[in-house]
TORKOL-4160 file (C-alpha; in steps of 0.2 Angstrom, whole numbers, padded with zeros to 4 digits, m for minus):
417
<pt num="1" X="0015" Y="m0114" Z="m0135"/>
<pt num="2" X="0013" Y="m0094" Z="m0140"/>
<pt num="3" X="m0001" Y="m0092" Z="m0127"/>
<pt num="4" X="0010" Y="m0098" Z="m0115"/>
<pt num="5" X="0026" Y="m0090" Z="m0119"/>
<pt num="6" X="0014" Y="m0072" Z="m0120"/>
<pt num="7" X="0009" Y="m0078" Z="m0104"/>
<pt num="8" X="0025" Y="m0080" Z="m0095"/>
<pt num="9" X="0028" Y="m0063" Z="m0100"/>
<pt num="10" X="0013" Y="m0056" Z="m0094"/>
<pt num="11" X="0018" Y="m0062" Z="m0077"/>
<pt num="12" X="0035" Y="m0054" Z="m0077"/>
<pt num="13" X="0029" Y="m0038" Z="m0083"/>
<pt num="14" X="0018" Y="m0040" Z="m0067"/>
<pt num="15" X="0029" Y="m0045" Z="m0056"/>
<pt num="16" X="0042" Y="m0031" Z="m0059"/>
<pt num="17" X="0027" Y="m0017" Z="m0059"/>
<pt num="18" X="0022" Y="m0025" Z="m0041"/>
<pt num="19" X="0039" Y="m0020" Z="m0036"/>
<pt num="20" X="0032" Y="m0002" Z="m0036"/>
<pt num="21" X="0023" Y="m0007" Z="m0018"/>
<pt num="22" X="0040" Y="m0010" Z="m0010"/>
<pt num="23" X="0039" Y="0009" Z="m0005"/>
<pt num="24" X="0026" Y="0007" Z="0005"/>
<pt num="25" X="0029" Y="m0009" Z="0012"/>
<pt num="26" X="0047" Y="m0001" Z="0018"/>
<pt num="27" X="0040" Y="0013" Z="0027"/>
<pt num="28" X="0029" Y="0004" Z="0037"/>
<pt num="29" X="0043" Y="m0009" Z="0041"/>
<pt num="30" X="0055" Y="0003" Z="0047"/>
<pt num="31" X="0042" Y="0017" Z="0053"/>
<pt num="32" X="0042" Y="0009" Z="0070"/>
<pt num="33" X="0064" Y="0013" Z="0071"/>
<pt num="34" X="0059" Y="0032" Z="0068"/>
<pt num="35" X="0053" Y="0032" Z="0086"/>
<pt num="36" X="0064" Y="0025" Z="0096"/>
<pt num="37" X="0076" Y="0036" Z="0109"/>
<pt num="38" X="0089" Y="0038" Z="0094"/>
<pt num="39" X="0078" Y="0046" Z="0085"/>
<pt num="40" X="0070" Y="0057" Z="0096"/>
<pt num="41" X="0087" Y="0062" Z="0105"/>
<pt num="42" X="0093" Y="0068" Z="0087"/>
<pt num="43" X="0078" Y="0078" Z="0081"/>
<pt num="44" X="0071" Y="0083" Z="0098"/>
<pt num="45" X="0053" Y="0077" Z="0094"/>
<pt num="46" X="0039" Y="0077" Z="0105"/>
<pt num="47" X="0023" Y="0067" Z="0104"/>
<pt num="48" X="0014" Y="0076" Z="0092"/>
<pt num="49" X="0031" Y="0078" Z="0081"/>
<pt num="50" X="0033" Y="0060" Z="0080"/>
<pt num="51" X="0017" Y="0058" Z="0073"/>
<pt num="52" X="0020" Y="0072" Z="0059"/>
<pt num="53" X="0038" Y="0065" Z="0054"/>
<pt num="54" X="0028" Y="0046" Z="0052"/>
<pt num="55" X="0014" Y="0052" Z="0042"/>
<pt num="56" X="0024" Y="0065" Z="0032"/>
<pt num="57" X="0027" Y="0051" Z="0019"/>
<pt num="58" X="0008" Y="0048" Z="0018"/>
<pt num="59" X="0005" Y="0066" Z="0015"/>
<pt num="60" X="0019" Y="0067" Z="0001"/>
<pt num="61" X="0007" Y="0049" Z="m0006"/>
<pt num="62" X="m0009" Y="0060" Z="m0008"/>
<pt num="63" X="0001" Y="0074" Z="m0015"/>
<pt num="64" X="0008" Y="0062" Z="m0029"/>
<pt num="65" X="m0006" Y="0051" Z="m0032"/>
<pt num="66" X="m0019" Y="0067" Z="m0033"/>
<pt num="67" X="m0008" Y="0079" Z="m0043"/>
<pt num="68" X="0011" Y="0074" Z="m0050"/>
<pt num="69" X="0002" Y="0058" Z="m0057"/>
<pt num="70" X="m0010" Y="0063" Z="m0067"/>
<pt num="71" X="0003" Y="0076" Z="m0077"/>
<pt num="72" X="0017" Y="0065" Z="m0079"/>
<pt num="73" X="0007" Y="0050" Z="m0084"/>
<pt num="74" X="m0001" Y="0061" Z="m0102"/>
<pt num="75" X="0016" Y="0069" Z="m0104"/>
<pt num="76" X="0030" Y="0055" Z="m0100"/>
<pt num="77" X="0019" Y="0038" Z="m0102"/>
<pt num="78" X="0017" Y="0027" Z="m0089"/>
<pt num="79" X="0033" Y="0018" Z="m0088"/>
<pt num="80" X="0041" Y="0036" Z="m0090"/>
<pt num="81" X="0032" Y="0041" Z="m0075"/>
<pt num="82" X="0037" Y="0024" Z="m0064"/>
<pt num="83" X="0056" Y="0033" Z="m0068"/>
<pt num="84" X="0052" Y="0051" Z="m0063"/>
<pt num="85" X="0044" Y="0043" Z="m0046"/>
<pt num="86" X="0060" Y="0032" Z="m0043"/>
<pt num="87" X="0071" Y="0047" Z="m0045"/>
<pt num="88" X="0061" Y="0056" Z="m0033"/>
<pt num="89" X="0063" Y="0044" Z="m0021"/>
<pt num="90" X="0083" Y="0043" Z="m0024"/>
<pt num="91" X="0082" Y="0062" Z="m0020"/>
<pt num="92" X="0071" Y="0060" Z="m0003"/>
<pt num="93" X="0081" Y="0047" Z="0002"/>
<pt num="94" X="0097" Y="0056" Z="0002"/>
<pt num="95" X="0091" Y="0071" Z="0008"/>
<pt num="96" X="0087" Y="0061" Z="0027"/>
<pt num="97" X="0102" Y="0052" Z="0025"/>
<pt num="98" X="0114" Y="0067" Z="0024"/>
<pt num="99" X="0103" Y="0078" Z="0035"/>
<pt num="100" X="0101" Y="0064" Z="0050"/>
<pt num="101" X="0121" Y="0064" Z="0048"/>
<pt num="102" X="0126" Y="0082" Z="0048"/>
<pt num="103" X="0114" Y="0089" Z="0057"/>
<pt num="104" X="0096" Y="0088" Z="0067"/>
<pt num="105" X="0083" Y="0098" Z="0058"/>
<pt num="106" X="0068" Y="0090" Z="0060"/>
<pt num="107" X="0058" Y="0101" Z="0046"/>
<pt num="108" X="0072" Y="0096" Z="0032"/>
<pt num="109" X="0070" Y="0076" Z="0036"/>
<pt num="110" X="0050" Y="0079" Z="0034"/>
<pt num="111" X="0053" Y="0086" Z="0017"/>
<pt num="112" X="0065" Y="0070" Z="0013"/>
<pt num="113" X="0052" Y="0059" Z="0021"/>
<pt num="114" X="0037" Y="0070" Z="0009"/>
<pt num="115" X="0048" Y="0068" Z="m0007"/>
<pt num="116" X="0049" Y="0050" Z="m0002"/>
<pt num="117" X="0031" Y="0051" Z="m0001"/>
<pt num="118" X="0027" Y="0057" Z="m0017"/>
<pt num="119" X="0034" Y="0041" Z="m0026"/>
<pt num="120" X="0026" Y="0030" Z="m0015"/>
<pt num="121" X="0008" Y="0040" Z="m0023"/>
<pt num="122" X="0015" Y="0039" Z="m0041"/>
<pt num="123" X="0017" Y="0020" Z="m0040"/>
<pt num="124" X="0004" Y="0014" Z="m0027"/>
<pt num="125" X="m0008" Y="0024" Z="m0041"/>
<pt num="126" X="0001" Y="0018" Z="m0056"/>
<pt num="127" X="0007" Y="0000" Z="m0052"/>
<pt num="128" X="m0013" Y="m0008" Z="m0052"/>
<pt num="129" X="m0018" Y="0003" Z="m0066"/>
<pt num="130" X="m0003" Y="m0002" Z="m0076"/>
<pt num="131" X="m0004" Y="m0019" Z="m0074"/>
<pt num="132" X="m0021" Y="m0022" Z="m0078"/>
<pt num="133" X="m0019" Y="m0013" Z="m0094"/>
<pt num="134" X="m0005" Y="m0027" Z="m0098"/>
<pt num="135" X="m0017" Y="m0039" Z="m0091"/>
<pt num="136" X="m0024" Y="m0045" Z="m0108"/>
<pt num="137" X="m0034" Y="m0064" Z="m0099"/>
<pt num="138" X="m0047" Y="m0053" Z="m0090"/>
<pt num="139" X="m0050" Y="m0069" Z="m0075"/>
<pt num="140" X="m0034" Y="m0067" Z="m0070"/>
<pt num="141" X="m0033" Y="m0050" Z="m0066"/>
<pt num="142" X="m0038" Y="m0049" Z="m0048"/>
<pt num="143" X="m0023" Y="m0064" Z="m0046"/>
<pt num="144" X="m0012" Y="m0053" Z="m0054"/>
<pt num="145" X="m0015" Y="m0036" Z="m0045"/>
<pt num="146" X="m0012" Y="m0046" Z="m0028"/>
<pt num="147" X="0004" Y="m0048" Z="m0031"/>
<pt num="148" X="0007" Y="m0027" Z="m0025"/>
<pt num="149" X="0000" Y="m0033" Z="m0008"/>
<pt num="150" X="0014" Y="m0048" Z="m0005"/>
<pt num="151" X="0028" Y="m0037" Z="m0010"/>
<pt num="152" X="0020" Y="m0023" Z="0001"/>
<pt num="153" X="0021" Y="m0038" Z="0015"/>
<pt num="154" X="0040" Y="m0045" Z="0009"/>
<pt num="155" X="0044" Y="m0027" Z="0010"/>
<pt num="156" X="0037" Y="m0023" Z="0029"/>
<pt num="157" X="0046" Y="m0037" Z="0034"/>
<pt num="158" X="0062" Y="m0035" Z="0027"/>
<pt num="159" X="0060" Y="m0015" Z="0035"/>
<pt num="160" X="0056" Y="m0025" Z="0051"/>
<pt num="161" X="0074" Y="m0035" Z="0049"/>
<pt num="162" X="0082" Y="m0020" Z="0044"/>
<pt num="163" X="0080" Y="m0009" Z="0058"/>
<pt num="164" X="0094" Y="m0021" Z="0067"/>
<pt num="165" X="0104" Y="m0011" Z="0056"/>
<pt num="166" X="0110" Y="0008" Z="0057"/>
<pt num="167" X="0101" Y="0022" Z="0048"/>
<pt num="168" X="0115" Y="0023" Z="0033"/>
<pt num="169" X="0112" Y="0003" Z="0031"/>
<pt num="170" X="0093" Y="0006" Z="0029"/>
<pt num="171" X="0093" Y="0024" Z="0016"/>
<pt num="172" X="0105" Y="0014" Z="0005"/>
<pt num="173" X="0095" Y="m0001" Z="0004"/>
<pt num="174" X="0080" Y="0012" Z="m0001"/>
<pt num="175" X="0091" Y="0020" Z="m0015"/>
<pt num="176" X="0099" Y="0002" Z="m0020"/>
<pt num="177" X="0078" Y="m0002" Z="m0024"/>
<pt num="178" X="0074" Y="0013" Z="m0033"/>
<pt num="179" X="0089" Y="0011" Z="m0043"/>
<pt num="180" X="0086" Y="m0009" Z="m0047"/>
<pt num="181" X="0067" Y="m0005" Z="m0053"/>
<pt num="182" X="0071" Y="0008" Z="m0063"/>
<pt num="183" X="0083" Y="m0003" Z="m0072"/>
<pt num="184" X="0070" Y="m0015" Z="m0073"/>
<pt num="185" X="0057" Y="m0007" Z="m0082"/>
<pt num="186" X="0067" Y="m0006" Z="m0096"/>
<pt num="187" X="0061" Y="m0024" Z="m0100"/>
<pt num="188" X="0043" Y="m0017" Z="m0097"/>
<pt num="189" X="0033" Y="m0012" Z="m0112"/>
<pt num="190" X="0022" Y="0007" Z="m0112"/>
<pt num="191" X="0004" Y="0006" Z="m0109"/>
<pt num="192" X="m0008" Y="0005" Z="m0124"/>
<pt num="193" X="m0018" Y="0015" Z="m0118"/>
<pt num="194" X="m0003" Y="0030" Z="m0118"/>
<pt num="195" X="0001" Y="0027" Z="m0137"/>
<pt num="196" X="m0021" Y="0027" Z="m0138"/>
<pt num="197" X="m0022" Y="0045" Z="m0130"/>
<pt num="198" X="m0006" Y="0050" Z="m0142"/>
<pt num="199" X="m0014" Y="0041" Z="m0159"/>
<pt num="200" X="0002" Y="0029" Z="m0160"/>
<pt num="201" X="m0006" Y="0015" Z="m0168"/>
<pt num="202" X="0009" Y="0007" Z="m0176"/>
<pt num="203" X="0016" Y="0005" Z="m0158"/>
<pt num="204" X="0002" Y="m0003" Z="m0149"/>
<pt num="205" X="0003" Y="m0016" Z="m0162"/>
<pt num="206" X="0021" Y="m0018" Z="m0158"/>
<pt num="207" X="0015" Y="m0021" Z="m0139"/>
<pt num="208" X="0001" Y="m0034" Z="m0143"/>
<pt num="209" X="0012" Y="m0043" Z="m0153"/>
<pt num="210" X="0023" Y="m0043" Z="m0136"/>
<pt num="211" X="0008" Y="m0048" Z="m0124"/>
<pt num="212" X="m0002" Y="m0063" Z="m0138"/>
<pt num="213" X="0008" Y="m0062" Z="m0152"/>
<pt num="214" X="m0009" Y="m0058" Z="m0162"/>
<pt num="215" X="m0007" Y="m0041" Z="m0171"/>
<pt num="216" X="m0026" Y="m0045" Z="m0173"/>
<pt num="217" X="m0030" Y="m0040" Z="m0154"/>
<pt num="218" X="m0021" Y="m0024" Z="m0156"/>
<pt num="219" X="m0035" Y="m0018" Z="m0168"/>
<pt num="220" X="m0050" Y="m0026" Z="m0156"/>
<pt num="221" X="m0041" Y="m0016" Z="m0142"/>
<pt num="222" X="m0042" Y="0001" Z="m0150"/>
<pt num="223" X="m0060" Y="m0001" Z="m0158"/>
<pt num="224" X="m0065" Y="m0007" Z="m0137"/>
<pt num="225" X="m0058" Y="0008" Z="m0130"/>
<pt num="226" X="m0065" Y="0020" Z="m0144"/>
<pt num="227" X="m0081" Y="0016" Z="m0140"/>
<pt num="228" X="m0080" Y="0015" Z="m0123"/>
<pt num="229" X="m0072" Y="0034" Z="m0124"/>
<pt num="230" X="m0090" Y="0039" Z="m0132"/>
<pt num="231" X="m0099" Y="0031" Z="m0119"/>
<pt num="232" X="m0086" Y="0032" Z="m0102"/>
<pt num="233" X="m0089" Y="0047" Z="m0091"/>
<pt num="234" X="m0083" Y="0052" Z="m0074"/>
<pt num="235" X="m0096" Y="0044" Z="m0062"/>
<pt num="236" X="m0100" Y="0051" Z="m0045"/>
<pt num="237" X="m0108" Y="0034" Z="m0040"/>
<pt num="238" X="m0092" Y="0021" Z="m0041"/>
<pt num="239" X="m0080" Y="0037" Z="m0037"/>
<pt num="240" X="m0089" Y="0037" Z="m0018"/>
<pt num="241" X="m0088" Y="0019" Z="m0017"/>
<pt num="242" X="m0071" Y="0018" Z="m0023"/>
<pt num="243" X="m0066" Y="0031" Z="m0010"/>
<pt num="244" X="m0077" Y="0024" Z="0005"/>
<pt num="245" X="m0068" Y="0009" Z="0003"/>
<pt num="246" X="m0051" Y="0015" Z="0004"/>
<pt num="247" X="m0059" Y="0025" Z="0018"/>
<pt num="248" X="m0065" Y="0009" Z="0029"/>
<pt num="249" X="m0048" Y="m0001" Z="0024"/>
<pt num="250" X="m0038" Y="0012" Z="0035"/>
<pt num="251" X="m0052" Y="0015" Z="0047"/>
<pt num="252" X="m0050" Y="m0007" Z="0051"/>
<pt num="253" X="m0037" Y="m0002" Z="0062"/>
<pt num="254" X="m0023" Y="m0009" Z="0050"/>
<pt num="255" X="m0011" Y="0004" Z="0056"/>
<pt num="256" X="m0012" Y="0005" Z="0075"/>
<pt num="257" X="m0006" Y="m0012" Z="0075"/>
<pt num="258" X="0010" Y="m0007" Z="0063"/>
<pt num="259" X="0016" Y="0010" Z="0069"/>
<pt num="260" X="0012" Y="0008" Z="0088"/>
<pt num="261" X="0011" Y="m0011" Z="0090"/>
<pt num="262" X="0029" Y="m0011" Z="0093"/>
<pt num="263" X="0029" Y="0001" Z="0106"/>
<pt num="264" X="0014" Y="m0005" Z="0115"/>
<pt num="265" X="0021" Y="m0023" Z="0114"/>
<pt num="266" X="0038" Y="m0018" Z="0121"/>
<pt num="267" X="0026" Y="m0012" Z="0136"/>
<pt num="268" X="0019" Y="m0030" Z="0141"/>
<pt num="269" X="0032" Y="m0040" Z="0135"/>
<pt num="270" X="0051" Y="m0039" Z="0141"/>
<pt num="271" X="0055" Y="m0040" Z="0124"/>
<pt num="272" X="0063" Y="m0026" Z="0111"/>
<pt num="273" X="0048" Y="m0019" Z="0102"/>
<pt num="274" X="0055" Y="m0027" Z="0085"/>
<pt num="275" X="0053" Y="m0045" Z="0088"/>
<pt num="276" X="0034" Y="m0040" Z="0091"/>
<pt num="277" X="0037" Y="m0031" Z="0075"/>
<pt num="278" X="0045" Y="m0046" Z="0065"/>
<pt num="279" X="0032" Y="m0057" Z="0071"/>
<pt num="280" X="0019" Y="m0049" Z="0063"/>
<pt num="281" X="0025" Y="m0045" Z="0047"/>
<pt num="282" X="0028" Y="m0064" Z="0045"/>
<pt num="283" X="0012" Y="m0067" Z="0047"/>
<pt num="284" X="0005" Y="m0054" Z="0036"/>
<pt num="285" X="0015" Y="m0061" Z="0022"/>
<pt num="286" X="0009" Y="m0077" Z="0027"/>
<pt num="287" X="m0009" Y="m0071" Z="0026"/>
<pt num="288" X="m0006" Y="m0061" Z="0008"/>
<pt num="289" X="0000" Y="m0076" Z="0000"/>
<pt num="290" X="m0017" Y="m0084" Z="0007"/>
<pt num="291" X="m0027" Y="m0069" Z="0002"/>
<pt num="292" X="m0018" Y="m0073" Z="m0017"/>
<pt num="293" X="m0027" Y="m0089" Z="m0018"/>
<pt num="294" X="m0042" Y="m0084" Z="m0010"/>
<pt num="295" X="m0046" Y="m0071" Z="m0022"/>
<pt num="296" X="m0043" Y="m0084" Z="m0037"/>
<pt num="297" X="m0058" Y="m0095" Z="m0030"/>
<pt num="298" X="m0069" Y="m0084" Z="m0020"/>
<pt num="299" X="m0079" Y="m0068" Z="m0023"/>
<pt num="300" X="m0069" Y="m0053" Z="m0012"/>
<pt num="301" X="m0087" Y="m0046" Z="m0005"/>
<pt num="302" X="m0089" Y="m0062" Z="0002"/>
<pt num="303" X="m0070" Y="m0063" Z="0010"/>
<pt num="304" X="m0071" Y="m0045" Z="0019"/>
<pt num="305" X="m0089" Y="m0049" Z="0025"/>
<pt num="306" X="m0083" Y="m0064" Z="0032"/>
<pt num="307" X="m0065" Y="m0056" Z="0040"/>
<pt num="308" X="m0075" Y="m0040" Z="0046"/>
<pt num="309" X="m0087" Y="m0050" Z="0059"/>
<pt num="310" X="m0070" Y="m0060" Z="0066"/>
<pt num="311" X="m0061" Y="m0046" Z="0067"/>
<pt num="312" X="m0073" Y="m0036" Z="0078"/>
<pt num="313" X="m0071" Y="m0051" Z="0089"/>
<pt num="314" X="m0053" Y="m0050" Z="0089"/>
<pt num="315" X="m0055" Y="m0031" Z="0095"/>
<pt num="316" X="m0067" Y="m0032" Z="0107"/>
<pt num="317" X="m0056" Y="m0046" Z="0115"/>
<pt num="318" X="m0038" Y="m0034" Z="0112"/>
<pt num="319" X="m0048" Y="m0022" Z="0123"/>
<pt num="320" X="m0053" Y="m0034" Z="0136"/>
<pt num="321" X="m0037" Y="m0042" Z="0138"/>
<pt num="322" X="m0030" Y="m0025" Z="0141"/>
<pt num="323" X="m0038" Y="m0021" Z="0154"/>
<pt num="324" X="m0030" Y="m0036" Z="0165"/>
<pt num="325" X="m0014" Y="m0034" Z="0157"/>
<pt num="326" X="m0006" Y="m0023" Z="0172"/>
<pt num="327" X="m0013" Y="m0035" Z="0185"/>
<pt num="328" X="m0009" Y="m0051" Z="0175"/>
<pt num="329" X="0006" Y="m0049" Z="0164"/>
<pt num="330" X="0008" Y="m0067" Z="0156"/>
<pt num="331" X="m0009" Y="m0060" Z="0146"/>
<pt num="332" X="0003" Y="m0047" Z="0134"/>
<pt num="333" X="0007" Y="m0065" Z="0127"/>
<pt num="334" X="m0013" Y="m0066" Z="0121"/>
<pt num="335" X="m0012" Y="m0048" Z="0116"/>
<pt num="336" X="0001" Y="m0053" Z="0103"/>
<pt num="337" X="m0007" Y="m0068" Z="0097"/>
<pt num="338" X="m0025" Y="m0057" Z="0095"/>
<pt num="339" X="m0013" Y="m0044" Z="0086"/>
<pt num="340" X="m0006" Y="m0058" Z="0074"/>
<pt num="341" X="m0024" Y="m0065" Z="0071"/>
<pt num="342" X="m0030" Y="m0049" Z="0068"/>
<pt num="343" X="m0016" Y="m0044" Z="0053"/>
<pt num="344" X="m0020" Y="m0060" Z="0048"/>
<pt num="345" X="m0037" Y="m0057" Z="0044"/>
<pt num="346" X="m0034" Y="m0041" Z="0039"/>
<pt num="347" X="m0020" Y="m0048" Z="0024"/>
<pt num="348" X="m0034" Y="m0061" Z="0019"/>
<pt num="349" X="m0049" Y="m0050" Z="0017"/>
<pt num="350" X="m0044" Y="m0029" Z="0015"/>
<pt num="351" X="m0026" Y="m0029" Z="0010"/>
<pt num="352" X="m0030" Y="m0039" Z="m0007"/>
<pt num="353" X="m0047" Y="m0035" Z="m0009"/>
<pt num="354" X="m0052" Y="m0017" Z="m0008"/>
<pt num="355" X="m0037" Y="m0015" Z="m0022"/>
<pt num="356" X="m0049" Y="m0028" Z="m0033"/>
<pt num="357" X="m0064" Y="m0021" Z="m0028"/>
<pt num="358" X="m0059" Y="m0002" Z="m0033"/>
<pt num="359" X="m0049" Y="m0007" Z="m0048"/>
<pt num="360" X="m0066" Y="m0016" Z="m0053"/>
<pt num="361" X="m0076" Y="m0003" Z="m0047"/>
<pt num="362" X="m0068" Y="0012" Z="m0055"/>
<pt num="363" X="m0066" Y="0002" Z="m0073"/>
<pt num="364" X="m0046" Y="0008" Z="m0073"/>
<pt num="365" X="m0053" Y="0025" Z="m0074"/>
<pt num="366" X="m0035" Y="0035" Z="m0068"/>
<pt num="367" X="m0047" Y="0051" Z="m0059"/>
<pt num="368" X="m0057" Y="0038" Z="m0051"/>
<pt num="369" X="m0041" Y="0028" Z="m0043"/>
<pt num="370" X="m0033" Y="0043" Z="m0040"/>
<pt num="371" X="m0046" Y="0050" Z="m0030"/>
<pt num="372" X="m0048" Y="0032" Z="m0019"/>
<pt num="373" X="m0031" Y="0032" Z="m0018"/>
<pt num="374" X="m0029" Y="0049" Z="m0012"/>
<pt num="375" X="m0044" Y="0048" Z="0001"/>
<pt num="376" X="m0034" Y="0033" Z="0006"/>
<pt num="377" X="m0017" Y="0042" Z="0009"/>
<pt num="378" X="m0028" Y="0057" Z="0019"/>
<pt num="379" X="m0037" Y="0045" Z="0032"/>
<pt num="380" X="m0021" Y="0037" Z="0034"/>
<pt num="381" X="m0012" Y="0055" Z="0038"/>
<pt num="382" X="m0026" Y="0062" Z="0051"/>
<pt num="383" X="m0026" Y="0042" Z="0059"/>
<pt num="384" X="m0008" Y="0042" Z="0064"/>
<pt num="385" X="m0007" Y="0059" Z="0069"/>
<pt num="386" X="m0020" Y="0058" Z="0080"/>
<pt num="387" X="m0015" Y="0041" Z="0086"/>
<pt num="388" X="m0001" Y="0045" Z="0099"/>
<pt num="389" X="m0010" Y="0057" Z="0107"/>
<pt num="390" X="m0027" Y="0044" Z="0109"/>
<pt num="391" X="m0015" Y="0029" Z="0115"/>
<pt num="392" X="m0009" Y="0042" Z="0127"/>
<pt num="393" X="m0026" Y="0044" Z="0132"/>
<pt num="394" X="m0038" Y="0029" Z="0127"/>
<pt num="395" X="m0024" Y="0017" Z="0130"/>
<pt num="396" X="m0032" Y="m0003" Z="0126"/>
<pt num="397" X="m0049" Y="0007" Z="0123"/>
<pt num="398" X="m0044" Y="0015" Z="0106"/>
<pt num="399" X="m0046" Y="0000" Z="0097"/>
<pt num="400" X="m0066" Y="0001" Z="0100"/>
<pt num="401" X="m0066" Y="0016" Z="0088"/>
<pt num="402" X="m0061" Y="0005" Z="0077"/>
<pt num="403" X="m0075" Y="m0009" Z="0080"/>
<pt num="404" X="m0088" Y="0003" Z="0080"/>
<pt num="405" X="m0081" Y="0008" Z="0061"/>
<pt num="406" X="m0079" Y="m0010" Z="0054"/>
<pt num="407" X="m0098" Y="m0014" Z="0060"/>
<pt num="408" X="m0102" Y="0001" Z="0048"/>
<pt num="409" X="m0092" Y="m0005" Z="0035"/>
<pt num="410" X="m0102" Y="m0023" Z="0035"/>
<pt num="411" X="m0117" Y="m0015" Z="0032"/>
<pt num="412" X="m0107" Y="m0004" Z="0017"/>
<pt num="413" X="m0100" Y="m0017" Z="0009"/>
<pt num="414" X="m0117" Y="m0027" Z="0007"/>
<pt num="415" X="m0124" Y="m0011" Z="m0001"/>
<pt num="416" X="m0107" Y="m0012" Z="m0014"/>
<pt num="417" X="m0115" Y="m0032" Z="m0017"/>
């Protein structure tokens, strides 16, 4: 009956840390309303503009998952660190707000969008590494740390939905967030491993007694992690494997789909570019909640080998389609079902499992996340800034870039098995 009740508690602790990945999820739900004629009217964006005020947030992620984390987290403790990133986001959000009101500067609203952006790094960099150490049954760890990826989809659909709204609607439901999860993680205890840096004994007792009610594992804990301090060091091996995953889940494409898929949808189908929009976040939470169970029963190498080879298929065929689409229009309806097929895949196989795989990988070491993380964030940035400017270009054809990627990354992963 204890276990159980230590249990249920273990799982709301998660459940409110996996909150942090609403952030994220947000901005790529309501990303696609930044670039519509609005928009552009107000801050007299061009091509290239568009793509710096979108991937400013990303930018503001590697700045807070490479550099403001690592401080706040020895000084302030993880929990006081989830508060600090919460504020910051409060701060970004009401910075675009005020500025897209009172005035157009573009350059102000990309410092809201970066502050916003730092947050996002904090979290998506804390919230895993958080979680695990409250994760005391080790086999239910990789179940545990997919919850981030359905609230990143629960949140990319509610953005979706949102953007029905007005700009005021959509910044307050932002600051409403911030402000629930820092209320919150008042229910949430500190991480062991803080009072373990800082010598506090007395109080990782207190929070074992919280997670098994056995005082008894608290001391098993701090003898564990003292001997794997003598022995731990920073290794360059499972740093370049953390960091090449990361690398290879934004070089899948993941992205073109979200920020540009409503546009390019809108161009083929006499629709507005949000039902497109909605359609596919629905079926990426769909696939997440799939991807939860998966990952429960099956080894992740074996699910993003598997996904990689079918979605290779899937863009070889989103390039063939488009060829005909201007000559046969009812084919932007198979564009849309290979799109949904595709984020499918994608929310079954590298949404989940490259989170498992690096938290695995790196053995919660904070530089080694961090690092992943930040690589991730980067590739991210120079992806969409580029982007525009290539579906100007490439059109359909962009997509092959990204085939030729994930038929490099097969061949990685098996060297990762």
């Amino acid at each position: 009956m204890e276990k159980e009740e230590s249990r249920k508690g273990v799982t709301v602790y998660c459940v409110i840390l996996s909150i942090s990945g609403f952030f994220l999820g947000w901005d790529v739900g309501t990303a696609g309303y930044l670039i519509n004629e609005r928009f552009q009217q107000v801050y007299r964006a061009n091509t290239l503009m568009m793509g710096l005020v979108i991937l400013s947030f990303n930018l503001g992620c590697l700045i807070g998952c490479i550099g403001v984390c690592q401080v706040c987290t020895w000084a302030i403790g993880y929990n006081g660190t989830f508060r600090v990133g919460s504020l910051i986001y409060i701060i970004g959000s009401v910075i675009q707000l005020v500025i897209f009101i009172i005035s157009g500067n573009q350059y102000i609203f990309i410092l809201g969008r970066l502050s916003c952006g730092i947050c996002c790094g904090m979290l998506c960099l804390l919230g895993p590494i958080y979680m695990s150490h409250l994760i005391i049954d080790s086999a239910k760890k990789g179940y545990y740390l997919s919850f981030c990826q359905i609230v990143v989809c629960l949140s990319i659909l509610a953005g979706n939905i949102a953007n029905y709204t007005t700009y005021p609607v959509i910044y307050g439901i932002q600051i409403g967030m911030a402000v629930i999860i820092n209320g919150l993680l008042f229910f949430v205890p500190e991480s062991p491993q803080y009072y373990l840096q800082h010598k506090k004994y007395f109080a990782i007792k207190q929070i074992f007694t919280k997670l098994t009610n056995d005082e008894n594992k608290a001391m098993e804990f701090i003898k564990q992690e003292s001997m794997k301090k003598l022995v731990d060091k920073f290794e360059m091996g499972r740093m370049w494997k953390c960091c090449l995953i990361m690398i290879f889940q934004q070089l899948t494409g993941i992205n073109y789909f979200f920020y540009f898929g409503g546009i390019i949808s809108q161009s083929f189908l006499q629709t507005p570019s949000r039902i497109p929009m909605i359609i596919m976040s629905v079926i990426n939470l769909i696939g997440s909640v799939v991807g939860t169970r998966l990952i429960s029963k099956y080894n992740p190498i074996t699910i993003l080998k598997l996904s990689s080879m079918v979605m290779i298929m899937l863009l070889i065929s989103y390039l063939i389609l488009g060829e005909f689409i201007e000559t046969h229009p009812v084919i932007g309806i198979s564009l849309l079902i290979t799109s949904c097929l595709y984020i499918f895949l994608f929310a079954i196989s590298w949404g989940p499992c490259s989170g498992v795989l690096n938290n695995e990988i790196s053995q919660d070491n904070q530089r080694i996340m961090g690092l992943s993380i930040g690589t991730n964030w980067f590739t991210n940035f120079l992806i969409g800034t580029i982007s525009p400017t290539l579906i100007e270009k490439l059109s359909f054809n962009y997509g092959i870039i990204f085939a030729i990627f994930i038929s490099i990354l097969i061949f990685f992963i098996r060297k990762i098995s």
